[in-house]
MARFI-891522 format. One line per 8 residues: number of its first residue (from 1); their letters; for each residue x, y, z of N, C-alpha, C, CB. Coordinates in nm, 3 decimals. Glycine has a CB too. Layout:
N
NUM	A	X:Y:Z:X:Y:Z:X:Y:Z:X:Y:Z; ...
This chain:
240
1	XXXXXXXX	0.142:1.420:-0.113:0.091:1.324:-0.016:0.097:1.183:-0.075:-0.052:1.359:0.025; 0.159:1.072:-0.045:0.129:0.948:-0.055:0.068:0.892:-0.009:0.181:0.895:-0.051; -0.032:0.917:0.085:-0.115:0.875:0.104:-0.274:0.971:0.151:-0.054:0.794:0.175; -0.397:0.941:0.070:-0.502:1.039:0.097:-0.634:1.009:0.105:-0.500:1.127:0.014; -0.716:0.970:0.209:-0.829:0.950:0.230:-0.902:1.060:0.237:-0.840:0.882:0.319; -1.009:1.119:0.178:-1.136:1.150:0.192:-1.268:1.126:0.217:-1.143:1.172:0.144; -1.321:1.130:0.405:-1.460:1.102:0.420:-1.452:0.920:0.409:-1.561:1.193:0.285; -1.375:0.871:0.446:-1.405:0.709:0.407:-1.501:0.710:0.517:-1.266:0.574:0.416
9	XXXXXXXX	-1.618:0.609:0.457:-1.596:0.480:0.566:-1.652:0.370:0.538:-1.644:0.499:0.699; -1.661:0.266:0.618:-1.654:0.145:0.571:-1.776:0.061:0.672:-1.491:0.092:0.580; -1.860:0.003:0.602:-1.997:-0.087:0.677:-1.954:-0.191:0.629:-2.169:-0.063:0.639; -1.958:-0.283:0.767:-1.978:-0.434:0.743:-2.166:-0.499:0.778:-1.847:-0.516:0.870; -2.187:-0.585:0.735:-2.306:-0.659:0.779:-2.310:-0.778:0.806:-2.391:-0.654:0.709; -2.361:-0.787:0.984:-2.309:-0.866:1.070:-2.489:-0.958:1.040:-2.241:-0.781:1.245; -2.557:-1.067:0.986:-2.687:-1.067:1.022:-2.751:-0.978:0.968:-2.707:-1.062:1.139; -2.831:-0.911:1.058:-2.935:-0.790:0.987:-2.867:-0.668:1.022:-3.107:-0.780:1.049
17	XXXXXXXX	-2.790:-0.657:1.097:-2.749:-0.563:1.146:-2.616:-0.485:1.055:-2.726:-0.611:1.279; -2.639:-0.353:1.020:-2.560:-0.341:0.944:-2.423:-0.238:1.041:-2.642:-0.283:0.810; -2.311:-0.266:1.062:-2.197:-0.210:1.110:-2.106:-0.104:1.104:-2.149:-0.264:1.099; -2.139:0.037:1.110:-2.035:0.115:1.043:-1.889:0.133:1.160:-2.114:0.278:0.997; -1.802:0.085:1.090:-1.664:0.053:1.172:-1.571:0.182:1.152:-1.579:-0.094:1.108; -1.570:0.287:1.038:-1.491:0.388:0.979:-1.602:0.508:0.938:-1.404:0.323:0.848; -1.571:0.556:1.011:-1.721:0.691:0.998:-1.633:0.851:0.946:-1.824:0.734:1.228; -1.640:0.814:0.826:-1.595:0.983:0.813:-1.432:1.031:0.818:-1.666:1.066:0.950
25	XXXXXXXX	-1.335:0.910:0.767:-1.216:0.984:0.784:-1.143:1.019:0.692:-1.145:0.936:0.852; -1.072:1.143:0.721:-0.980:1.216:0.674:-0.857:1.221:0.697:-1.006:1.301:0.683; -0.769:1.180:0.597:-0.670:1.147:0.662:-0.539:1.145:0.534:-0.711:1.006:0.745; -0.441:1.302:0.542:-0.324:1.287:0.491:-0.178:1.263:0.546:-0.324:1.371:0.435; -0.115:1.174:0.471:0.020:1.124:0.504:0.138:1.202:0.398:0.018:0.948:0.485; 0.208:1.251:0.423:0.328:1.305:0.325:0.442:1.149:0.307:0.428:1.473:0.423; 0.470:1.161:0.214:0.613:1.077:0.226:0.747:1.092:0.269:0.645:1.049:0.132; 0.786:1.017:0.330:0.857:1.025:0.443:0.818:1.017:0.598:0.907:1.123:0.425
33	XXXXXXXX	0.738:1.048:0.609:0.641:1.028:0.728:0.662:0.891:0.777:0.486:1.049:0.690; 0.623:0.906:0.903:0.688:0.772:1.024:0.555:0.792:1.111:0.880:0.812:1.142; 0.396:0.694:1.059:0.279:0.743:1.132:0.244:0.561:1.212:0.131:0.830:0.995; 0.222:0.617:1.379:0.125:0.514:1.404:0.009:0.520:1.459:0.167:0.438:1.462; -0.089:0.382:1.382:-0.217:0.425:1.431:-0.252:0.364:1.550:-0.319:0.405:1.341; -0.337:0.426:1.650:-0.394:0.359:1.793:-0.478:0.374:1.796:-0.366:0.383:1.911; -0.533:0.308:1.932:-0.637:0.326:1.966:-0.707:0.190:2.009:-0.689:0.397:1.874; -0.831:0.171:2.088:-0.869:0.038:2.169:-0.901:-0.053:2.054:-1.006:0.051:2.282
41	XXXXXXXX	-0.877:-0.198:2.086:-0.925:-0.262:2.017:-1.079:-0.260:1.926:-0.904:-0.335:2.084; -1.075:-0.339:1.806:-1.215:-0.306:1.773:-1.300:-0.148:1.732:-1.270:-0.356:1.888; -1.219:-0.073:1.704:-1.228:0.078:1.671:-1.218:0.081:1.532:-1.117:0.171:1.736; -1.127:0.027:1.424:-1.091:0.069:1.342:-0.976:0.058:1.270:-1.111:0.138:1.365; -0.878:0.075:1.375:-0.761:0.068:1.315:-0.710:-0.066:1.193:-0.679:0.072:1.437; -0.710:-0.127:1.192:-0.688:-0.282:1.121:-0.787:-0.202:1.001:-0.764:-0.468:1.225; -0.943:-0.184:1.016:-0.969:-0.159:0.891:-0.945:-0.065:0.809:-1.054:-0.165:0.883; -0.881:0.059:0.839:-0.798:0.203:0.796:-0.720:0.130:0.746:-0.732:0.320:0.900
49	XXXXXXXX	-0.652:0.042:0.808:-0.484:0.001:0.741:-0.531:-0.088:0.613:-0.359:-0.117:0.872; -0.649:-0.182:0.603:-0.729:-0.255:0.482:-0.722:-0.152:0.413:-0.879:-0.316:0.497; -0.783:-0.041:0.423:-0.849:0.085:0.291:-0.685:0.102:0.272:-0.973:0.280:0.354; -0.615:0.169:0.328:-0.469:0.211:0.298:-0.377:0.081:0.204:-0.389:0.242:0.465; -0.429:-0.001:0.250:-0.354:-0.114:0.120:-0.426:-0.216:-0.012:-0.282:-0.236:0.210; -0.561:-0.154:0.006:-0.652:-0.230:-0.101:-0.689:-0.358:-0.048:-0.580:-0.257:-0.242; -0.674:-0.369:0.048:-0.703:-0.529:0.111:-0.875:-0.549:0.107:-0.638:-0.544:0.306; -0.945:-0.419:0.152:-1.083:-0.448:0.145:-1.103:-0.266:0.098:-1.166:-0.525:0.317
57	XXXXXXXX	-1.221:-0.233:0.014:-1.251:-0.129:-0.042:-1.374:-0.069:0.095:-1.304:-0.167:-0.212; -1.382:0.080:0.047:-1.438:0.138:0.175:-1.602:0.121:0.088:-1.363:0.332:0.233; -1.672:0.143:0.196:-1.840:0.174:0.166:-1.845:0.308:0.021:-1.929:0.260:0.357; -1.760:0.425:0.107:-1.787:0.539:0.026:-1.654:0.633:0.055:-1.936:0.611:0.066; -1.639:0.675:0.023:-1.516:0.780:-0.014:-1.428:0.776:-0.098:-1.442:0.802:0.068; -1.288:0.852:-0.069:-1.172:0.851:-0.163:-1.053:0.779:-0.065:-1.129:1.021:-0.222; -0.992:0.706:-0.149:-0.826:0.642:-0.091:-0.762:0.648:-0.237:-0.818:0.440:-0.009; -0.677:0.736:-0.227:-0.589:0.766:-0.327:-0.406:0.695:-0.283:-0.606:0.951:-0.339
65	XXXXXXXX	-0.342:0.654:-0.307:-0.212:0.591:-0.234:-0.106:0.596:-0.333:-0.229:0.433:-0.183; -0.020:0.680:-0.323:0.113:0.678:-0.458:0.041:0.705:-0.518:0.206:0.560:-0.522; -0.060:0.771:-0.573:-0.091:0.831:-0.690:-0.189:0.749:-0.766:0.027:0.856:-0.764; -0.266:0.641:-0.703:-0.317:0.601:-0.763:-0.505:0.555:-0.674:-0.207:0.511:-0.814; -0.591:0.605:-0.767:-0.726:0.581:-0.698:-0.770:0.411:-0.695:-0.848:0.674:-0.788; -0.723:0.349:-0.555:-0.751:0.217:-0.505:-0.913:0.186:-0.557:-0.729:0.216:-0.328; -0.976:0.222:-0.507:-1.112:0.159:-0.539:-1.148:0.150:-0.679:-1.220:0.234:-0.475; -1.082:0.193:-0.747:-1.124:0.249:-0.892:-0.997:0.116:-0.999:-1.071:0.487:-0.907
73	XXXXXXXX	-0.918:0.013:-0.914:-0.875:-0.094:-0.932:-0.949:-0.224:-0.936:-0.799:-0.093:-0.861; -0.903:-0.308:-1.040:-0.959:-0.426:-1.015:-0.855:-0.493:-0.942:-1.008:-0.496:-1.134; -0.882:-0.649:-0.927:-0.825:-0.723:-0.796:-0.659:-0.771:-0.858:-0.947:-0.887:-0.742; -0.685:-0.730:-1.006:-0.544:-0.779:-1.081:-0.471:-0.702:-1.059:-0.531:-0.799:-1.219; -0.515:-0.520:-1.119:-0.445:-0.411:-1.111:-0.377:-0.416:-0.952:-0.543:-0.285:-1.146; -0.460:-0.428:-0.886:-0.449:-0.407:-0.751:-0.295:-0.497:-0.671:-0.606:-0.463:-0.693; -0.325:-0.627:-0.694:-0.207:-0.695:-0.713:-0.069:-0.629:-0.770:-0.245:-0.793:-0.793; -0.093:-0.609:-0.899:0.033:-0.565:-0.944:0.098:-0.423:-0.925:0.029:-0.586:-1.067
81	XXXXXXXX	-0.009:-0.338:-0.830:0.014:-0.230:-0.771:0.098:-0.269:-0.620:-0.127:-0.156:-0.761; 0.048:-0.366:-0.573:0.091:-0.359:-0.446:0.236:-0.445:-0.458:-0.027:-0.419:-0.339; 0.244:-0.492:-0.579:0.395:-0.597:-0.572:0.515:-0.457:-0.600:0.404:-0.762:-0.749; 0.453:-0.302:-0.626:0.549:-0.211:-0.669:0.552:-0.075:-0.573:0.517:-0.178:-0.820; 0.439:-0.091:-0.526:0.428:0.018:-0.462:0.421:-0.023:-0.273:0.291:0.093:-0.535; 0.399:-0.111:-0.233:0.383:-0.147:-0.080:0.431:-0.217:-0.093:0.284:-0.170:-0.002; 0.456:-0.248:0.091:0.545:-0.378:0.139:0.458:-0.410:0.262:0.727:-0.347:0.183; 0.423:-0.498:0.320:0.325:-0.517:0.437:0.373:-0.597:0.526:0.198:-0.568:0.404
89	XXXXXXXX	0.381:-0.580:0.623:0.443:-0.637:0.738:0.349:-0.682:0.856:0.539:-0.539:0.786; 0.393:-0.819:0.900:0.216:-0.868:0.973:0.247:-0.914:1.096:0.114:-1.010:0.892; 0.212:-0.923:1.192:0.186:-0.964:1.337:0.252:-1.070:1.321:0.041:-0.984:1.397; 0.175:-1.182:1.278:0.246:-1.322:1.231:0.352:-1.394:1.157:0.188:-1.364:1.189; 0.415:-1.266:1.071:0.521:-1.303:1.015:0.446:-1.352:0.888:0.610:-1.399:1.097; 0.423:-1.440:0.838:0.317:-1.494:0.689:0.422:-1.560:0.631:0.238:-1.362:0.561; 0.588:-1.572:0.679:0.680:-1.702:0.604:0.583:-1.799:0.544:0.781:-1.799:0.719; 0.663:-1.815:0.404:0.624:-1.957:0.368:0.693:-2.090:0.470:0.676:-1.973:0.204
97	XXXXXXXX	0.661:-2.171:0.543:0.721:-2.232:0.614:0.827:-2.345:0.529:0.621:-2.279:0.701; 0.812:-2.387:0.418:0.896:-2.464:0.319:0.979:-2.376:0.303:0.840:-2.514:0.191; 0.989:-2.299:0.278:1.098:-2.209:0.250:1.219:-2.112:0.298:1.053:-2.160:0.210; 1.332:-2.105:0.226:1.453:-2.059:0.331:1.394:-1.936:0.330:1.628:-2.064:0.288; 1.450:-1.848:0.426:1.475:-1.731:0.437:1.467:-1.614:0.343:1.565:-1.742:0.473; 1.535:-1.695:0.242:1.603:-1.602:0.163:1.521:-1.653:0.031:1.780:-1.612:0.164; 1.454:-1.761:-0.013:1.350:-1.772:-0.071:1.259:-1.708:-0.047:1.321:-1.858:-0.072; 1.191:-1.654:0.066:1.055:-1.550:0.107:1.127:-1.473:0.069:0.980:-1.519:0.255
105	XXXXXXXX	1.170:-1.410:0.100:1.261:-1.264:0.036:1.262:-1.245:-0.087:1.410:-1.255:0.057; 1.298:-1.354:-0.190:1.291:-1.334:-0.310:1.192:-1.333:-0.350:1.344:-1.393:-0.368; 1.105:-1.411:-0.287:0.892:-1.452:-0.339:0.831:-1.349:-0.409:0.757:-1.462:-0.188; 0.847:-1.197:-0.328:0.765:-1.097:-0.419:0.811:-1.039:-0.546:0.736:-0.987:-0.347; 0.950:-1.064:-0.560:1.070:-1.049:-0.651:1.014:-1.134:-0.826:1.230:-1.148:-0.552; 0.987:-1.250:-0.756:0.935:-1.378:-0.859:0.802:-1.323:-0.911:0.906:-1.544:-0.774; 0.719:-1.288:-0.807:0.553:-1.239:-0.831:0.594:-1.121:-0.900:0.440:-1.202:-0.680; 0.677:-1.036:-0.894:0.661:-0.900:-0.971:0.708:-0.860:-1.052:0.672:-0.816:-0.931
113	XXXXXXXX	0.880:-0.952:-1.093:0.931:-0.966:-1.147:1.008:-0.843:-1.229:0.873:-1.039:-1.175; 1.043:-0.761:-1.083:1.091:-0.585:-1.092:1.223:-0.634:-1.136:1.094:-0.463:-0.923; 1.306:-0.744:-1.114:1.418:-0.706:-1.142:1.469:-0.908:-1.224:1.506:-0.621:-0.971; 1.546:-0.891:-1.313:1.615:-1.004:-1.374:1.625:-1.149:-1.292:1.755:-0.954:-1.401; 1.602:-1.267:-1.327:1.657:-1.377:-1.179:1.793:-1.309:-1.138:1.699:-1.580:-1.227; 1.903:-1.323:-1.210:2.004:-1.357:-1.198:1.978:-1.257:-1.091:2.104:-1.366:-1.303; 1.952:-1.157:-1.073:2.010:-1.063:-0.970:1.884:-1.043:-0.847:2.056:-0.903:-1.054; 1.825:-1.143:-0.819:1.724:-1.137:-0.716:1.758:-1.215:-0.583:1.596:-1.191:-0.775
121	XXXXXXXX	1.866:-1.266:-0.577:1.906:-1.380:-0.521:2.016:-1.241:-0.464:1.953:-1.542:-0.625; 2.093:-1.163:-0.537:2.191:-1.091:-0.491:2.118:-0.996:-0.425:2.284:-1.045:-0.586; 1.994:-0.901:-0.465:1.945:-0.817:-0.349:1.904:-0.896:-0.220:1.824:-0.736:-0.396; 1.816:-1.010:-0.264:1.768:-1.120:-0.119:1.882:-1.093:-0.018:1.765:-1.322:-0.155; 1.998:-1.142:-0.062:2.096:-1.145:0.038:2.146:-1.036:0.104:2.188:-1.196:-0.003; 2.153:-0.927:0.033:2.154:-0.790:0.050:2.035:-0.739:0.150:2.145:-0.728:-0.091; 1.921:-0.768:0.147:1.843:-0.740:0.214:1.862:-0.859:0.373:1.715:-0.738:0.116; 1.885:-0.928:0.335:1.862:-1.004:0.470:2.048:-0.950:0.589:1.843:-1.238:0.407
129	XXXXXXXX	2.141:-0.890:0.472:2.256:-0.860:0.549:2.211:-0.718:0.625:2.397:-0.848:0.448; 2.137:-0.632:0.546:2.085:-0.537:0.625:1.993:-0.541:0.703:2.060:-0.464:0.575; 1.940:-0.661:0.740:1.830:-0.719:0.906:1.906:-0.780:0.948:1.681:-0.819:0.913; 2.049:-0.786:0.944:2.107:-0.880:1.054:2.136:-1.043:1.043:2.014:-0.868:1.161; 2.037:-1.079:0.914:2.038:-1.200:0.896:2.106:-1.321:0.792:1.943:-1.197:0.895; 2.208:-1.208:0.722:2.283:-1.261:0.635:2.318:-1.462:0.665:2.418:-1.152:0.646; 2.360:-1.453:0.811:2.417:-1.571:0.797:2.304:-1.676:0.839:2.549:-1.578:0.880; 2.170:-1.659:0.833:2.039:-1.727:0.829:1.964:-1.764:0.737:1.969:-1.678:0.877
137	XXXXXXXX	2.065:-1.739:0.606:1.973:-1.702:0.502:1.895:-1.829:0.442:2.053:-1.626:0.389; 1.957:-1.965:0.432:1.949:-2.095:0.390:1.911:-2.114:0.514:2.063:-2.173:0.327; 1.825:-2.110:0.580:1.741:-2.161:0.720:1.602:-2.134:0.696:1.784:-2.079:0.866; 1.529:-2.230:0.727:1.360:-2.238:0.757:1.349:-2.151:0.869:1.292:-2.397:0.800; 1.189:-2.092:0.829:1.167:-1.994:0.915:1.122:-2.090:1.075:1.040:-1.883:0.840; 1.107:-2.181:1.069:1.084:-2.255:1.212:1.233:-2.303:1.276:0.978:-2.404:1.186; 1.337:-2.252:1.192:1.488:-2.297:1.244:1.521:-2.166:1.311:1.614:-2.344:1.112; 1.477:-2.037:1.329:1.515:-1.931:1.368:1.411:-1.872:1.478:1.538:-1.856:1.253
145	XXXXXXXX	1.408:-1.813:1.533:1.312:-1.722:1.639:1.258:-1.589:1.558:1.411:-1.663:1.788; 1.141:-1.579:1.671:1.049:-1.511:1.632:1.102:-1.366:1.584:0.955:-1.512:1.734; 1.208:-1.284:1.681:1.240:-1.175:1.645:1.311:-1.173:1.464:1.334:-1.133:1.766; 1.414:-1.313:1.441:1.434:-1.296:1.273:1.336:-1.313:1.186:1.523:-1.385:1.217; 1.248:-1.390:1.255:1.170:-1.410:1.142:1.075:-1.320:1.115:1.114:-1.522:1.144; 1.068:-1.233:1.192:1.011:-1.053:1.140:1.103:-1.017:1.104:0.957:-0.930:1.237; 1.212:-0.972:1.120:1.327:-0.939:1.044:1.355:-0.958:0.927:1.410:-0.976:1.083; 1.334:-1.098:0.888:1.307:-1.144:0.767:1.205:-1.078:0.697:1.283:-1.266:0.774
153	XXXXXXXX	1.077:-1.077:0.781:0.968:-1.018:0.697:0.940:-0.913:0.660:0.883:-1.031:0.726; 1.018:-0.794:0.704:1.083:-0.671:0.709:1.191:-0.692:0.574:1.158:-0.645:0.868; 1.306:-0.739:0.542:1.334:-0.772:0.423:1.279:-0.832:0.330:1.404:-0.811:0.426; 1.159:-0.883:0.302:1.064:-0.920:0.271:1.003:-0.839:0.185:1.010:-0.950:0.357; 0.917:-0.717:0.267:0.841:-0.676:0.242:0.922:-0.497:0.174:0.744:-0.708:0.363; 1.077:-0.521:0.189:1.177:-0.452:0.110:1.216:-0.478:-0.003:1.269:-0.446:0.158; 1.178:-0.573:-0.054:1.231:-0.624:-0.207:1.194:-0.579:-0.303:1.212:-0.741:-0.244; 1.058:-0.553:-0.356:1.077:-0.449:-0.478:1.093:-0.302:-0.463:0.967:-0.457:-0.563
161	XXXXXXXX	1.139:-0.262:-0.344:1.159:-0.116:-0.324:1.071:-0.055:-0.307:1.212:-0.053:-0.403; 0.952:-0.055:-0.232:0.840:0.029:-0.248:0.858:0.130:-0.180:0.724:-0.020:-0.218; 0.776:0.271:-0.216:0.799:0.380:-0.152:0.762:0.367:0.060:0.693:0.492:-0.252; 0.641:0.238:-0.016:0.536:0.285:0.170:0.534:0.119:0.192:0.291:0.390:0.160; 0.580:0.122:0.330:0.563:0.028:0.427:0.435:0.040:0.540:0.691:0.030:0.492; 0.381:-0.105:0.501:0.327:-0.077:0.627:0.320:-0.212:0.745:0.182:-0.022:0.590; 0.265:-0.167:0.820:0.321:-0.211:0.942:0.138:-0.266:1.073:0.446:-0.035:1.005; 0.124:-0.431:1.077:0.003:-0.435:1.144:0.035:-0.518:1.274:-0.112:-0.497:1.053
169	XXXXXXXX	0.113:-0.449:1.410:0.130:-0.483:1.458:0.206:-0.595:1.472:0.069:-0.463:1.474; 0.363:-0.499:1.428:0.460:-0.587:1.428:0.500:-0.649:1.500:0.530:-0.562:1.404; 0.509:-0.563:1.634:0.604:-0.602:1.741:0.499:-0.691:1.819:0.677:-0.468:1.832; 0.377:-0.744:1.773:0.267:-0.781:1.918:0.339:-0.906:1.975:0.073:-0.831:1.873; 0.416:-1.019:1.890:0.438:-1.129:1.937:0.611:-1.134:1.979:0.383:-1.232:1.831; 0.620:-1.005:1.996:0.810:-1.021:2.050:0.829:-0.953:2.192:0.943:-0.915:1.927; 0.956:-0.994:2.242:0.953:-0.940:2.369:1.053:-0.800:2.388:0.994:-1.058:2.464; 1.046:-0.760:2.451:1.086:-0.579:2.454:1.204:-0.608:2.372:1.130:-0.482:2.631
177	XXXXXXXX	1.293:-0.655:2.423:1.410:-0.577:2.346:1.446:-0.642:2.230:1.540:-0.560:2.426; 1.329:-0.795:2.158:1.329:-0.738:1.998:1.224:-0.663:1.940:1.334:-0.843:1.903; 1.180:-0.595:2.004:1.020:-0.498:1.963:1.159:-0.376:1.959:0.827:-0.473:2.135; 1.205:-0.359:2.045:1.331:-0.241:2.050:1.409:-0.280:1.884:1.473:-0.276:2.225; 1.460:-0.368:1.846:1.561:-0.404:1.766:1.484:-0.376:1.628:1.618:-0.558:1.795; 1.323:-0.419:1.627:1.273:-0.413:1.483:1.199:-0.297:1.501:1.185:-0.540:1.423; 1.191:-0.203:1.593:1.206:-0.049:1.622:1.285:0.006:1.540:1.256:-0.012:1.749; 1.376:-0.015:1.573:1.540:0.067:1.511:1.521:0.045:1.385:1.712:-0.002:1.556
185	XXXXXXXX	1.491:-0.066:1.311:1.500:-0.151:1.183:1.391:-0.054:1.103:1.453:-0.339:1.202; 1.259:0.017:1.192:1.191:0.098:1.098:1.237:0.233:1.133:1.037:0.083:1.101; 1.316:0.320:1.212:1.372:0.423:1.211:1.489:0.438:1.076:1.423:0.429:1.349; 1.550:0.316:1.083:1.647:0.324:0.954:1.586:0.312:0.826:1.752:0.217:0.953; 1.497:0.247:0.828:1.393:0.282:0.703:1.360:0.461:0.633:1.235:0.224:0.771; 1.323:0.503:0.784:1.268:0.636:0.767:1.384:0.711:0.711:1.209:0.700:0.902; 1.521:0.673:0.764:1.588:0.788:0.735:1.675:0.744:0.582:1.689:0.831:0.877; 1.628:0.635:0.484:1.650:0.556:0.390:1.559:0.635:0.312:1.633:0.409:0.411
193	XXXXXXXX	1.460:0.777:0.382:1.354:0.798:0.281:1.221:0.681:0.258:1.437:0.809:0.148; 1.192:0.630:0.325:1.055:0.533:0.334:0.947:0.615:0.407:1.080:0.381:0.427; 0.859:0.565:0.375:0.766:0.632:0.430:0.702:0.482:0.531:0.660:0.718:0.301; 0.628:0.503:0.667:0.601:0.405:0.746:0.454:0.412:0.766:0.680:0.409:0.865; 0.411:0.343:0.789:0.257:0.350:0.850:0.233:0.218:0.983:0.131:0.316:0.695; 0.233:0.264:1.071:0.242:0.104:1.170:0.116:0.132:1.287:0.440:0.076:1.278; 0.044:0.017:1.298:-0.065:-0.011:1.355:-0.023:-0.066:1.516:-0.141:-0.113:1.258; -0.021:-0.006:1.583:0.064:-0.064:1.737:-0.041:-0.050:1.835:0.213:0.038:1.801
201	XXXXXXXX	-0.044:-0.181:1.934:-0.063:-0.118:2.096:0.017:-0.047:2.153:-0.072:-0.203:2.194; 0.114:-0.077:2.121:0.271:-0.054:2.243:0.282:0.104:2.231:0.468:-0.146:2.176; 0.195:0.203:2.326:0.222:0.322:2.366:0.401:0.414:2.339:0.181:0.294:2.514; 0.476:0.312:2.381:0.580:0.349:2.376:0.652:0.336:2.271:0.624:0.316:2.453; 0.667:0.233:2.165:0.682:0.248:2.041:0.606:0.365:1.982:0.653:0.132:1.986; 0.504:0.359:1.986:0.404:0.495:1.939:0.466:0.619:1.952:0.269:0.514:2.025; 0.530:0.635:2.068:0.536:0.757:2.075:0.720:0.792:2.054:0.457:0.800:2.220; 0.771:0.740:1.981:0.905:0.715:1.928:0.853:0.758:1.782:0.974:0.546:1.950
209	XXXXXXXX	0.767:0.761:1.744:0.689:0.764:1.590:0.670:0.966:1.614:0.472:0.628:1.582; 0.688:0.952:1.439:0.687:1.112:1.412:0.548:1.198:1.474:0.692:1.134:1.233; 0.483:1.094:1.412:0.333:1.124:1.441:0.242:1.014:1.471:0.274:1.191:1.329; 0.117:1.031:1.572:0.070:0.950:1.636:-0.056:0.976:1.564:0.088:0.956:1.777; -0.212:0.909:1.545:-0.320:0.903:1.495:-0.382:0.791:1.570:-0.311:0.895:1.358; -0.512:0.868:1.646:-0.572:0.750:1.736:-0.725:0.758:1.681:-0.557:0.777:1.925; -0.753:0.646:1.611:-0.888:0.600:1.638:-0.945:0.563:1.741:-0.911:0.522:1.584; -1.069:0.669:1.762:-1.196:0.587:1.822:-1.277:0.579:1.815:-1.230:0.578:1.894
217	XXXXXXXX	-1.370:0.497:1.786:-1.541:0.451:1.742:-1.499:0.526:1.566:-1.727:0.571:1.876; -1.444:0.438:1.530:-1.409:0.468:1.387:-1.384:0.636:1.332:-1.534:0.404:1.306; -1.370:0.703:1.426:-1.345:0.810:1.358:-1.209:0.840:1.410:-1.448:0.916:1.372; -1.134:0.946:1.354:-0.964:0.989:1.406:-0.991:1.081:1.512:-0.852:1.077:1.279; -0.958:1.050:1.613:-0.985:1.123:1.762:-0.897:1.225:1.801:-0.975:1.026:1.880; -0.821:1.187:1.796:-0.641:1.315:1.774:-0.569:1.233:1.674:-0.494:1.337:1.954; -0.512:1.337:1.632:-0.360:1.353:1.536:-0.276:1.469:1.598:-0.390:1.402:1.355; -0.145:1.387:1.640:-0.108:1.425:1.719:0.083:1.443:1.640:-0.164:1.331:1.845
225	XXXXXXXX	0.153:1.559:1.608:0.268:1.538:1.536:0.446:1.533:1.676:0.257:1.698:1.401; 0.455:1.445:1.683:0.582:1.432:1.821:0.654:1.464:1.733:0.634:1.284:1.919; 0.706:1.506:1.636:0.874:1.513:1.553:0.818:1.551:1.456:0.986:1.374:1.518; 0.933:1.678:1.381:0.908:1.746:1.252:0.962:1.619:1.124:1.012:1.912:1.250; 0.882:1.652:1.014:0.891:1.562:0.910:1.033:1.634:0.841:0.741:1.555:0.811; 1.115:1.549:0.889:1.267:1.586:0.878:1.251:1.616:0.686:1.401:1.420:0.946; 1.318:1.747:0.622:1.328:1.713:0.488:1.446:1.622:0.431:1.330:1.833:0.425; 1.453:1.554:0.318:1.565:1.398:0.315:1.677:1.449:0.226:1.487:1.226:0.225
233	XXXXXXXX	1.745:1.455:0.269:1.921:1.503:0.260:1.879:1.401:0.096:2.095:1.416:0.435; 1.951:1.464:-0.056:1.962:1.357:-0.124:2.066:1.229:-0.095:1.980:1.409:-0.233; 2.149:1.256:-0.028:2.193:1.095:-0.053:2.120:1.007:0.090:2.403:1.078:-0.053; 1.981:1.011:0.139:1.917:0.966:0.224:1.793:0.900:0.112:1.885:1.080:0.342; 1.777:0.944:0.007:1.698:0.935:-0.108:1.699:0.790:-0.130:1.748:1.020:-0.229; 1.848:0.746:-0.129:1.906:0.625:-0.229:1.790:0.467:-0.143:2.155:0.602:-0.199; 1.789:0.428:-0.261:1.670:0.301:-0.182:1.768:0.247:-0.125:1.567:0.173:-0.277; 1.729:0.152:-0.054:1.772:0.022:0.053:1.853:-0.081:-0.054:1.606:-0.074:0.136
């Protein structure tokens, strides 16, 4: 499993009032897996996907991720876990706006420093030819539209190769048929051997996903599996 919660959950305190938002979940992911989470606003979901990437630690339980016990990290470890092991992909895109294309791309490359300069500039480009965006690459992210510049952030969040992507409502600010295009962009992931995790409204993207997981009132309401967890041919193995 790459990914493994036990019993989380997570209290905020609003005032006097204290908040439990994540009551009790359980929750395994295999790798390779293609999971999205739903469910109404204000339930949960966003904070599951926090525990799943170390962004905020739970009240009480276990989150174990690649093999490693999150809470039991400090904020450094944690960092230099997530520059090797995740890639995060955001509603907003999070471009540096000074920067080309293909500079964000390299950014986590610089922070993590998985691979030599000389040759970070050659995957960047490599990654942005496999989103389509090769010939964008020397362009500001305000010189391009919204659908590349997730695209971008999708190569982005591909650069040090991490096993698990995740995904917080990618598609919310695009219109169908680039929500369709950076669709496809995480199906080819899956079959690259990635493992996905994506936080969606969009019913119908959802249900294009291997498996569906709906929060409500912080607990997992159904888990629901639409498609067998295909086993990965080795030359499907090879990273991106």
């Amino acid at each position: 499993m790459i990914v493994k919660l036990e019993n989380v959950t997570k209290n905020f305190t609003v005032g006097d009032e204290e908040i439990e938002v994540l009551r009790g979940i359980d929750l395994e992911i295999a790798a390779g897996e293609f999971v999205a989470i739903v469910g109404p606003s204000g339930n949960g979901k966003s904070t599951l996907l926090n525990m799943i990437t170390g962004i905020d630690h739970p009240t009480s339980g276990r989150v174990v991720v690649n093999g490693r016990s999150l809470p039991n990290l400090s904020e450094n470890e944690l960092a230099a876990w997530r520059g090797e092991a995740l890639g995060i992909v955001f509603q907003f895109f999070q471009l540096l706006p000074a920067l080309s294309l293909l500079q964000n791309v390299m950014l986590p490359m610089d922070f993590a420093r998985t691979l030599p300069p000389a040759r970070r500039r050659e995957r960047g480009l490599h990654l942005l030819e496999m989103v389509g965006l090769a010939d964008q690459a020397h362009k500001l992210p305000g010189a391009v539209s919204g659908g590349q510049q997730q695209r971008a952030a999708i190569a982005r969040a591909l650069a040090n190769d991490p096993p698990l992507i995740v995904a917080d409502e990618p598609t919310g600010n695009l219109d169908v048929q680039t929500s369709t295009a950076v669709f496809d962009l995480f199906s080819h992931l899956i079959d690259q051997g990635k493992t996905l995790i994506m936080v969606t409204h969009d019913k119908t993207l959802a249900n294009q996903a291997q498996r569906v997981v709906e929060i409500v009132n912080g607990r997992i309401a159904q888990d629901t599996r639409l498609q067998p967890t295909a086993e990965l041919a080795p030359e499907l193995a090879e990273t991106v």
